[in-house]
C-alpha positions in Angstrom: -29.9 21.8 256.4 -28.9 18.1 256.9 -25.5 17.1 257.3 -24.0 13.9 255.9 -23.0 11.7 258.3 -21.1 9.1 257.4 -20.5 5.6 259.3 -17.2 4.9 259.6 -17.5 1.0 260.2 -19.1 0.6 257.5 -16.4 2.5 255.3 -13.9 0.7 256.9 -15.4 -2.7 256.7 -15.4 -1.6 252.5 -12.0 -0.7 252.9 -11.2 -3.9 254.2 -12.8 -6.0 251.9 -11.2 -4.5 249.0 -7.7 -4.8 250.5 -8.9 -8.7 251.1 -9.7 -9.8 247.5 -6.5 -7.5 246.6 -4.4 -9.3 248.9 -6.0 -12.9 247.7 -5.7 -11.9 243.8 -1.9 -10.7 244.9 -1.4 -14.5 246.6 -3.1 -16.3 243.5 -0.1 -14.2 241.1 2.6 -14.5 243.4 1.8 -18.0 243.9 1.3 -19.1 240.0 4.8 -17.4 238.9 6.3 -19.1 241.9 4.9 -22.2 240.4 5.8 -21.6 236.9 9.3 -21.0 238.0 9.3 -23.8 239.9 8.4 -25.7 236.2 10.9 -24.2 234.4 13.8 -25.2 237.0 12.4 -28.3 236.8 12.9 -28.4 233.0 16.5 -26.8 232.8 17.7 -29.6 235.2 16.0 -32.6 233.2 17.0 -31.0 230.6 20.5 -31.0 232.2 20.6 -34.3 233.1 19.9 -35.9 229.3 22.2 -33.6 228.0 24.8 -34.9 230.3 23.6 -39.0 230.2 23.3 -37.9 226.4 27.3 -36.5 225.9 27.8 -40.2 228.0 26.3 -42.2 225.6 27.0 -40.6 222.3 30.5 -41.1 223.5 30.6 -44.5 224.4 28.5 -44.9 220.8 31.4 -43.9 219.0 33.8 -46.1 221.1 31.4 -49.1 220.2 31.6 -47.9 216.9 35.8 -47.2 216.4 36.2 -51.1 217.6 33.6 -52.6 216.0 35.5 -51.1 212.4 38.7 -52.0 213.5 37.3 -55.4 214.4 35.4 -55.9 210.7 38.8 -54.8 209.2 40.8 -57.7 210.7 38.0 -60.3 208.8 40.0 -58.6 205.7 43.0 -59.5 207.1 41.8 -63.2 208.2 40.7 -64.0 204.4 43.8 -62.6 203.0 46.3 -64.7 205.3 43.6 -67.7 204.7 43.8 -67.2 201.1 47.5 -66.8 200.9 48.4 -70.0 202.7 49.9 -68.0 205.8 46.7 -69.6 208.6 45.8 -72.8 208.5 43.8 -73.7 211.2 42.0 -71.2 213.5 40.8 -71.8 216.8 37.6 -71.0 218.8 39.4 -68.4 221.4 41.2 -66.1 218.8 38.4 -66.2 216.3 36.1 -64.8 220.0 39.2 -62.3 220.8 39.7 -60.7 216.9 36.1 -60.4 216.2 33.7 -60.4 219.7 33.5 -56.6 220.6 34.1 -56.0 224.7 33.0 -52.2 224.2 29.5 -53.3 224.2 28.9 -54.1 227.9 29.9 -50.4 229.0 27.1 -49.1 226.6 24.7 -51.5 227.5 25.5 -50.0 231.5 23.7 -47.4 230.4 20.7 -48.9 229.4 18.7 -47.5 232.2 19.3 -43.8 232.0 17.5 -43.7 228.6 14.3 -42.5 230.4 15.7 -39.3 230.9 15.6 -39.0 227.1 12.7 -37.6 224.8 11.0 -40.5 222.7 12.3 -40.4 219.8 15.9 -40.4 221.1 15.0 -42.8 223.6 13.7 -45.1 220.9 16.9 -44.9 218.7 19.0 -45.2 221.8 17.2 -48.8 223.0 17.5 -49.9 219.6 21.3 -49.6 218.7 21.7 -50.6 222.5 19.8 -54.2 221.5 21.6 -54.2 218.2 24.8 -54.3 219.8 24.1 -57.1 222.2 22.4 -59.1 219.9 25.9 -58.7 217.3 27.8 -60.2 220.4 25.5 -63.1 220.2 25.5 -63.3 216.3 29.3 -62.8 216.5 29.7 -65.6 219.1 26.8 -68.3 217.2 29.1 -67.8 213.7 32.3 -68.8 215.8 30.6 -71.6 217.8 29.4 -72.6 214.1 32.7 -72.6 213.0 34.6 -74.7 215.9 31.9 -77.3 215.3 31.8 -77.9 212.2 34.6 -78.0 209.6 34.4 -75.4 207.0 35.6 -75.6 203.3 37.9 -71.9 202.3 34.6 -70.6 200.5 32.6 -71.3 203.4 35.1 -69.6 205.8 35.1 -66.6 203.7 31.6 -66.5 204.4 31.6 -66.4 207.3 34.1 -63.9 207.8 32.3 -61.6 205.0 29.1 -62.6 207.3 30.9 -61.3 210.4 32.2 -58.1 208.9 29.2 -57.2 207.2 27.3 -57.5 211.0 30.2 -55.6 212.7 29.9 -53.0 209.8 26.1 -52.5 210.5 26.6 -52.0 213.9 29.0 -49.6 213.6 26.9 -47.5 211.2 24.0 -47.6 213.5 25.8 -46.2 216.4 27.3 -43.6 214.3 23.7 -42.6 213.0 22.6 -42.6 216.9 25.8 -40.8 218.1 25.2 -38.4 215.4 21.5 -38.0 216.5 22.4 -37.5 219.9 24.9 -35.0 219.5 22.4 -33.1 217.4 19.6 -32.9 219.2 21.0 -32.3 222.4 24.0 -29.9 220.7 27.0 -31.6 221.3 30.5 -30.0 220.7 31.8 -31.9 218.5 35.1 -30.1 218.4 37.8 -32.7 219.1 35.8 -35.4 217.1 37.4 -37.7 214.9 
């Protein structure tokens, strides 16, 4: 009878390989989940980040916003003490301090964290941004208008309607972005005016 005889180094040289495309299939998993956690912590803190530069701006839009009402509500007040005899002539300097907004410039400091933002926020966010300093500049040509050239009653209720009605549009814009922001990023809102 023949015996079986069986060669160890070979067996073991088996054994070995199967252990070594165990232990590289083992390396390949551990090393993907490591990765995908890696991705995910990656997220959570960008994610973290535009929610705080988000809360930031949304709340600095509704600062913009609260003085740029209060500032369109004084045109009211202009015409009425125009109309009722109680102003007659108005100067350059308090036409810029009742009516140019000075909220804007901390907003606009903002400016470049909107890259931290998704697109579509990031859009609206540049656009009210560039709405707002563009009003200072339309705010500031109607008053330079007005110092240089003598205006009749009908004409200086135009431009204060013109004035309020820019303010007003402003104000709604960064109320629509503030609103967006707080939305998308979910905001408490509790406290909120």
């Amino acid at each position: 009878m023949e015996t079986c005889r069986i060669d160890w180094s070979a067996t073991a040289a088996w054994v070995q390989a199967i252990f070594s495309v165990v232990a590289i299939v083992a390396a390949i998993v551990i090393a993907e989940r490591s990765a995908q956690q890696s991705r995910q912590l990656v997220e959570a803190e960008r994610k973290r980040q535009a929610d705080i530069i988000a809360s930031m701006i949304a709340m600095r839009l509704g600062l913009v916003a609260q003085e740029l009402e209060t500032r369109a509500s004084r045109a009211d007040q202009y015409i009425d003490s125009i109309n009722n005899g109680r102003i007659g002539l108005l100067d350059k300097d308090a036409l810029s301090a009742t009516f140019v907004p000075t909220q804007v410039q901390s907003l606009l400091e903002l400016k470049t964290h909107i890259l931290t933002f998704d697109r579509d926020n990031g859009i609206r966010v540049a656009t009210v941004m560039d709405l707002a300093q563009g009003l200072i500049e339309r705010v500031n040509s109607k008053i330079l208008l007005f110092s240089m050239l003598p205006m009749t009653k009908d004409e200086l209720f135009g431009t204060m309607g013109a004035i309020k009605e820019s303010l007003l549009e402003v104000a709604a814009a960064c109320r629509e972005v503030e609103a967006a922001l707080e939305q998308s990023h979910a905001l408490s809102t509790s406290g909120a005016p």
